[in-house]
Structures are given as C-alpha cells and as structure tokens.
C-alpha positions in Angstrom: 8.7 19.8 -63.5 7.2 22.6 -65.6 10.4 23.4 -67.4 9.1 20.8 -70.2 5.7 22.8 -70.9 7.2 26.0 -70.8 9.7 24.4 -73.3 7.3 23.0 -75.8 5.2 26.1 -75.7 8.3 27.6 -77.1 9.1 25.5 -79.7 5.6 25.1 -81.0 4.9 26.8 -84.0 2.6 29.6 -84.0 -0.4 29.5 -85.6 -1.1 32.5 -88.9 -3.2 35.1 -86.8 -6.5 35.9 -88.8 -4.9 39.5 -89.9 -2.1 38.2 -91.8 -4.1 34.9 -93.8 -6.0 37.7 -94.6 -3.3 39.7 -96.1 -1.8 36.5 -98.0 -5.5 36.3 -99.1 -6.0 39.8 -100.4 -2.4 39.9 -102.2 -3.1 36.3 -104.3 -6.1 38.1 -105.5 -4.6 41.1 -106.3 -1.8 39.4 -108.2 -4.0 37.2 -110.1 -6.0 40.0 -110.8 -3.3 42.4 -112.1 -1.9 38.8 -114.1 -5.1 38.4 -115.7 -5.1 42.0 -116.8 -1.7 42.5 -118.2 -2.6 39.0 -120.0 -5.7 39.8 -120.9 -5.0 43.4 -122.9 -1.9 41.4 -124.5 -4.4 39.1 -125.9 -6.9 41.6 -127.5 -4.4 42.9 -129.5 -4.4 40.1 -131.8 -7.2 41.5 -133.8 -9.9 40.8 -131.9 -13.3 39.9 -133.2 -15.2 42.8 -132.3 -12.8 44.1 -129.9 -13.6 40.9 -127.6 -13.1 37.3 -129.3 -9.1 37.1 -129.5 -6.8 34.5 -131.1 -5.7 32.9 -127.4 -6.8 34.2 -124.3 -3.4 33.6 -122.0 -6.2 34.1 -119.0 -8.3 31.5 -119.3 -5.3 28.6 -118.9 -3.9 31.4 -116.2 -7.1 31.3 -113.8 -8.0 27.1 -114.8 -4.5 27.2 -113.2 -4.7 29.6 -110.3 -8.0 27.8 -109.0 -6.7 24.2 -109.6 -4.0 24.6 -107.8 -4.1 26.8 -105.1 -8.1 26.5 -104.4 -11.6 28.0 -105.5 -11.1 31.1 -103.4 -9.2 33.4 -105.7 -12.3 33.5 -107.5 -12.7 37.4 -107.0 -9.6 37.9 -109.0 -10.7 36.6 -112.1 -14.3 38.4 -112.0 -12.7 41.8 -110.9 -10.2 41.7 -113.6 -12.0 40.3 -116.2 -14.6 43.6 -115.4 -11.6 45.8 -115.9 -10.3 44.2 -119.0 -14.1 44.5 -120.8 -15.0 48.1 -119.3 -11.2 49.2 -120.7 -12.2 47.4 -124.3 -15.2 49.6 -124.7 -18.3 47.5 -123.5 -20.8 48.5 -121.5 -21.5 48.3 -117.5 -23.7 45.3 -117.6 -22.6 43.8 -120.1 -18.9 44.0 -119.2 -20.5 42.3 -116.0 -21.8 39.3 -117.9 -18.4 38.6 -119.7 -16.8 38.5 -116.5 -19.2 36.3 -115.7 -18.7 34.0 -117.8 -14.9 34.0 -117.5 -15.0 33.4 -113.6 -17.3 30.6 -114.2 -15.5 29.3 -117.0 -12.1 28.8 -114.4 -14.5 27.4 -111.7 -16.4 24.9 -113.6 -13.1 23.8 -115.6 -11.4 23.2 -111.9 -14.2 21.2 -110.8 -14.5 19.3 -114.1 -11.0 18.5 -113.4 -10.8 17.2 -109.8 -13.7 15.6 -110.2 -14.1 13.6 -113.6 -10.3 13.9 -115.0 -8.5 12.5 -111.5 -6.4 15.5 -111.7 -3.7 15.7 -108.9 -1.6 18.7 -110.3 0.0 17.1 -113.1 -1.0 16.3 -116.7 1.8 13.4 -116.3 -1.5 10.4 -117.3 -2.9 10.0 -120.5 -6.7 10.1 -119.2 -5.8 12.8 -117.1 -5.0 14.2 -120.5 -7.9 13.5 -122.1 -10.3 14.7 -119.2 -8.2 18.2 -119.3 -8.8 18.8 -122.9 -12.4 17.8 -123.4 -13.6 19.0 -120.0 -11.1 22.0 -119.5 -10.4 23.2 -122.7 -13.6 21.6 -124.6 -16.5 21.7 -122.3 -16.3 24.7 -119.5 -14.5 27.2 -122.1 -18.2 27.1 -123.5 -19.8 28.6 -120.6 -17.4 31.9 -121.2 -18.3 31.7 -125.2 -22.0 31.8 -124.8 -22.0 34.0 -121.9 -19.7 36.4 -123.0 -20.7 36.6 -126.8 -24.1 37.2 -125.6 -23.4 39.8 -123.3 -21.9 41.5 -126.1 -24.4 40.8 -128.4 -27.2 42.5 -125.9 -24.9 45.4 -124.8 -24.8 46.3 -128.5 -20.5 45.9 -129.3 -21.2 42.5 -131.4 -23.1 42.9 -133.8 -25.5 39.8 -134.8 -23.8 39.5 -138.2 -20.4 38.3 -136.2 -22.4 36.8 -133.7 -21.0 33.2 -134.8 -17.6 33.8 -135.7 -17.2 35.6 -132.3 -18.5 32.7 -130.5 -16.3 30.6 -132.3 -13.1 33.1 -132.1 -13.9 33.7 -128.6 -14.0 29.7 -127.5 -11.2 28.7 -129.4 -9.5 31.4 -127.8 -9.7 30.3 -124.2 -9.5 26.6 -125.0 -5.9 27.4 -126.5 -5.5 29.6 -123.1 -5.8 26.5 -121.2 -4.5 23.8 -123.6 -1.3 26.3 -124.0 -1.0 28.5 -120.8 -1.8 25.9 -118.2 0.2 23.3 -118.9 2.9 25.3 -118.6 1.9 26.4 -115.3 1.0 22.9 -113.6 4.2 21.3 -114.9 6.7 24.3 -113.1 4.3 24.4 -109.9 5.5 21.2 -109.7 9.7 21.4 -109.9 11.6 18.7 -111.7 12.6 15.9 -109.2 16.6 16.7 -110.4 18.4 19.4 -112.1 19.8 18.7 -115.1 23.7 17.7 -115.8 25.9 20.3 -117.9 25.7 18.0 -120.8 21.7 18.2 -120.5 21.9 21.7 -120.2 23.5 22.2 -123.3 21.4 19.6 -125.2 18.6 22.4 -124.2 20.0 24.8 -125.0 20.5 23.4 -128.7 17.0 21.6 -128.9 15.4 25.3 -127.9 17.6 27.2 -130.0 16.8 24.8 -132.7 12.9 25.1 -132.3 13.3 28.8 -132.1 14.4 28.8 -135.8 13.0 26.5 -137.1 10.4 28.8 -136.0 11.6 31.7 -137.4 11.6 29.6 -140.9 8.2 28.4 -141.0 6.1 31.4 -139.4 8.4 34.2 -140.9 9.3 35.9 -143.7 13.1 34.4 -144.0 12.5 32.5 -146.9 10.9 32.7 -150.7 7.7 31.5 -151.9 10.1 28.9 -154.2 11.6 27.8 -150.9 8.1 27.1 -149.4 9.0 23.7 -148.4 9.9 25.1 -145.4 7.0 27.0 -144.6 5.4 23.9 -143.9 4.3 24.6 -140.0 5.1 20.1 -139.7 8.3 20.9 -140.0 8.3 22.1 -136.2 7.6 18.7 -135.6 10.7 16.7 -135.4 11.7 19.1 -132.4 8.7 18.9 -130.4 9.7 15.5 -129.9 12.4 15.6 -129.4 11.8 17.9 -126.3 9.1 15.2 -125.3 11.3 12.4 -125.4 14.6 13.6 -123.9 13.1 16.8 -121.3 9.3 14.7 -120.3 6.8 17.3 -119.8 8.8 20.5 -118.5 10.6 20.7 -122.2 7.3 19.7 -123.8 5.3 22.1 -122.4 7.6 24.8 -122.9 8.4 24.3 -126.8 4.8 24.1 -127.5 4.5 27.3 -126.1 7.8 28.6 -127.8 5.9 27.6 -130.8 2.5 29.0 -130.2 4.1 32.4 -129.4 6.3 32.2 -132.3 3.3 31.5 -134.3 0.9 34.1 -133.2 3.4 36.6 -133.3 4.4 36.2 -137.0 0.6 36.0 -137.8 0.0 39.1 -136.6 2.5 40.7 -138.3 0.9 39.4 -141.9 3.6 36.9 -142.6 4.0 32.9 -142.5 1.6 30.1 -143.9 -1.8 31.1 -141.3 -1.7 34.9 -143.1 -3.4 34.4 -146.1 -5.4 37.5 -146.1 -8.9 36.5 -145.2 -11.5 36.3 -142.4 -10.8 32.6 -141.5 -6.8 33.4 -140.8 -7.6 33.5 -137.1 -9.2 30.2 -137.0 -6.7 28.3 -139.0 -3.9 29.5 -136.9 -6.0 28.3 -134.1 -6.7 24.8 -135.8 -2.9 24.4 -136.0 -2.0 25.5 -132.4 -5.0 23.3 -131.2 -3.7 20.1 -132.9 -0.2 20.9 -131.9 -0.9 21.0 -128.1 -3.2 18.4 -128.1 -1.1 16.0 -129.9 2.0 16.9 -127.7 0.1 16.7 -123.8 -0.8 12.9 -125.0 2.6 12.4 -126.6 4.4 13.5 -123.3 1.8 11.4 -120.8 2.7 8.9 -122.8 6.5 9.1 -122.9 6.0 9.6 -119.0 3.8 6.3 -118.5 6.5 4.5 -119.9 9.1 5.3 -117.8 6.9 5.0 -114.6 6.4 1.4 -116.1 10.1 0.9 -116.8 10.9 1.8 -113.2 8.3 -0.7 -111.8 9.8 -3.2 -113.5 13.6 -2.2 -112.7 12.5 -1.7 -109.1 11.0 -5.3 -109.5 13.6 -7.2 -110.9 16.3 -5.8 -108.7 13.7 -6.8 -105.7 13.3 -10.3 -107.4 17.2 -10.8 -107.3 18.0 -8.8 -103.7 15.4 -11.6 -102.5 16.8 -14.7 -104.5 20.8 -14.1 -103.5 20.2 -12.7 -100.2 21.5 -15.9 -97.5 19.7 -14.4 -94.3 16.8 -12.4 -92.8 19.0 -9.5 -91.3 20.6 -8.9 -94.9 17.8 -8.6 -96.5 15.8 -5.5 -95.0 19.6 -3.0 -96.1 19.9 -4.6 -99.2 16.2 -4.0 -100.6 16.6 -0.6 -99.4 19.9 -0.2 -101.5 17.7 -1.6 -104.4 15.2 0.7 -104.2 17.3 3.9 -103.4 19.6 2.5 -106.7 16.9 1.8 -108.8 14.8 5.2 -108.5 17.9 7.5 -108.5 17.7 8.2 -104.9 20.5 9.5 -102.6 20.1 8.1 -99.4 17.0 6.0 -97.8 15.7 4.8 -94.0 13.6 2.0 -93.4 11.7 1.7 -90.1 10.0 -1.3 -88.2 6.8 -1.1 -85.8 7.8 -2.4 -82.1 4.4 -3.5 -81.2 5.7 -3.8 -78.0 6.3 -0.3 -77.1 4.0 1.4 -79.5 6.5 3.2 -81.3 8.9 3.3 -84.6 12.4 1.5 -84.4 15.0 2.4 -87.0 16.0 -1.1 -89.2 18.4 -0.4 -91.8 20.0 2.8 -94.4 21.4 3.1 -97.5 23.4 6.2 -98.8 25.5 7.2 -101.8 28.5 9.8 -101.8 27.1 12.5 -99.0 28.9 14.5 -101.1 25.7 14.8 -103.0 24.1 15.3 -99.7 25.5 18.2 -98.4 25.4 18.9 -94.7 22.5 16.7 -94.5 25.3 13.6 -95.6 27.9 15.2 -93.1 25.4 14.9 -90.5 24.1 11.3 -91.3 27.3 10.3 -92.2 28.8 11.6 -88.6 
C-alpha cells in the first residue's frame, strides 16, 4: 500500500533549487546587458549629438521589451550596461550614472505604463493597445531618459548648453524610434505565428521582402539621378509596407518597417538619399519619416488583425447558427459544433468535455479530427 506514494514522489516534478533560478537569473541579466551594449555602441555611431543623443537607440525598444515580457527584475541589466555604454563614450563617473539612470527608468516606467493604462498582454495585435504603446511607451516614458540623461550631460560638462535642446530632442526621438522600431519586432516573434507558412507563402515573402529591399535601395541610395528623383520619394516604400500588412499580419509588418528603417539609417549615414541634405536638421527629418512610418504601420496592422478576429466571430457564428438549425437531435449536436468550430478556426483536431456532477469529475462527450497526418504521432495515437 505505499507503492503509490513512493510512485508519485517519483513522477513529481522537481522543483528549481534556489542555486540554479539564481543562475538563470544572473545569465538573463548578463545577456541583456551585453545586448544593450553591443546595441548601444551600434547606435552612437550615427553621429551622435554630442557623442550621446543618437538617431535610434535600438536599446530603448530592446529593454521596453525585456521587462514587458519577461518581468521588472532584469532591471540591473539595463543600469549596468547603460553605465558601461556612457563611461566607454567619454562621460564622466556621475554623470554616466545619471544617464543610466534615466535609461533604466525609462524601460520600467514604459512597462508599467503599458500593463497598466495600454491593456497590454504581449501583443500590439489592438488598436488601443496601439495607441497606449506609442503615446505612453514611445511618447511619454522616453522623456524621463531625455531629460535625465541630457541633463546629466549637461552638468558633467560633455553637452554643452548651446546643444542643450537639440540633444534633448535628438536624444528622445532616438529612444521613441527604439521602441516604436525595435520592440515591435521583439513582442510579435516572442509570440510565434499560430502556423507556418505554405511554400507558395514562402515565396510570396520572399518576393514582397526582396521587393521592399530595393525599392529601398532606390529611394535611400545613390542608384539613381537627381532627373530620376521621382524615385527618391521615401512614399514610394509605401505600396509594400502594405502589402506585408495585409497578406503576413503583424510578423511581416513589423519586420519590413524595420527592413526599412535600417535601410534608411544606413544610407543616411553614408551622405546619400532624400534625409542627407547637408545640414543640422538631417537627423531629425530622418527621424520624422521613420516616426510616421512606424506609427502609421502598428495601427494599420492592428487594424488588418481586428478584422479578421471579427471575420472569424462571425464565420464561427454562422456555422454555429446552421450546426444548430439542421442538426435533428441532442446527441448530434455536441460533435458537430465541435467540427464547426475546429473547421472554422483552422484547427486540427478538438475534445469537448461534460461535468458529471455526479461524481465530481470531467467525462469525455465528443471529437473532431482532420487527416492525423497533419498530426503526427500525436494523430497516430488519437487515431489508434
């Protein structure tokens, strides 16, 4: 009679001693610390304001992301590797402190912006989930980095008063492009597509990305004449954006705005394309441009994703509606709802269960399946 406890103390799965959470701890930190520093030293070599205020700061989406998803505790990541980034760019011990600071901040108060007033849940899939991300995330919280960090500077002596604004300005447009740019990207592949794409989808990636890329090339480079300048028209990107939007939702939107940004900032820096025009305000029109873009493309893709949710409903509905109507009896109708459902939302197989009040337990009422050959050896099993 004890064979069963010694059996479930077996089976029963052991709990993470205190030694190894603390090792997953410690490693997440490091990696999002050497991240943000790789990231970071990338950024300040677009021609920094001062050697500080930077074009986009790939960071600021990068940490937004890190403590929205996986939790307020890698805080000592950002602070420790934003203090390496600023002592390694020439500012001093305190304030180097004060900038990372501000940039730790910045990630924390964005994150609770975010859970709190946008009704984020991992996804920018909602258009006011949208709209909360970019004026609390990217509008709001990527202040508290600007002002602290431009300030620091200011009193540490490395920004000088007469670039005191347009390094505030350059700085905060900087890490609001970091998140609207950078984080995106990272909640919509934290979260894997539901399917894998066909072989004809594939290839209609392939050519949409291939596409963007030069079209890219043509407006941001130096492929073409000033006569020709019709094409160095940066709208002309446009056509493709949505056409990731509509036929690849927010995992192909996400990713040609930032095939776009990257194409942008890199042709920039190399003096050529429509944002190098040779004076001080270059910076902040490329930024305008890659601010619209992103903005205009989050809310286009939330969109294009409320609408299918809403065309599902009603698929899901109306093949309810009719399951219910020509259904003749009560035992029928349990399996063929299921098969509706399952049908409706693309689903391979499905189980439907019923509470016996009587014993206190779950009783098994009804499946539905397609080819187990999609299944695997799960659909041998279920099938056998």
């Amino acid at each position: 009679m004890f064979a069963e406890p010694t059996t479930r103390s077996k089976n029963r799965t052991p709990r993470p001693s205190k030694h190894s959470w603390t090792a997953r701890y410690l490693s997440s930190v490091a990696a999002l610390l050497v991240l943000y520093f790789i990231t970071a030293k990338l950024g300040l070599l677009m021609d920094a304001v001062s050697g500080f205020a930077t074009t986009v700061w790939p960071p600021a989406g990068i940490s937004l992301a890190a403590l929205s998803l996986l939790g307020y505790r890698l805080w000592p990541g950002i602070a420790i590797g934003a203090f390496f980034v600023n002592i390694s760019a020439g500012a001093p011990f305190l304030a180097a402190c004060g900038m990372a600071t501000g940039n730790t901040l910045e990630a924390i108060v964005g994150t609770y912006l975010l859970r709190r007033f946008a009704g984020f849940r991992g996804s920018l899939d909602r258009i006011p989930c949208v709209v909360g991300f970019v004026v609390l995330a990217a509008g709001l919280s990527t202040t508290v980095s600007a002002t602290m960090g431009v300030t620091s500077g200011w009193l540490g002596g490395v920004i000088p008063s007469t670039a005191f604004g347009r390094a505030w300005l350059t700085w905060w447009l900087g890490d609001a492009l970091g998140d609207l740019i950078v984080a995106p990207l990272l909640f919509a592949w934290a979260e894997w597509p539901h399917s894998l794409l066909s072989p004809r989808r594939l290839v209609e990636a392939g050519a949409m990305f291939g596409s963007l890329v030069m079209v890219s090339l043509l407006a941001f480079g130096p492929l073409l004449t000033p006569e020709q300048s019709i094409f160095l028209q940066p709208y002309v990107i446009l056509p493709f954006l949505i056409w990731a939007a509509l036929r690849f939702g927010q995992h192909g939107t996400v990713m040609a705005t930032f095939v776009v940004a990257s194409m942008a900032i890199w042709k920039t820096a190399q003096g050529v394309g429509p944002f190098a025009r040779g004076t001080v305000n270059d910076l902040l029109f490329l930024q305008g441009f890659m601010g619209v873009v992103a903005v205009t493309m989050l809310l286009f893709a939330a969109g294009v994703s409320e609408r299918r949710r809403a065309e599902v409903r009603l698929r899901v509905n109306h093949s309810l509606a009719r399951v219910l109507a020509d259904t003749p009896t009560l035992e029928e109708v349990l399996p063929a709802i299921l098969r509706a459902i399952c049908e409706s939302l693309g689903w391979d197989c499905g189980n439907a269960w019923k509470v016996d009040a009587e014993r206190s337990t779950l009783r098994h009422a009804a499946e539905w399946h397609g080819s187990h050959r999609r299944l695997g050896r799960f659909g041998e099993t279920a099938v056998g």
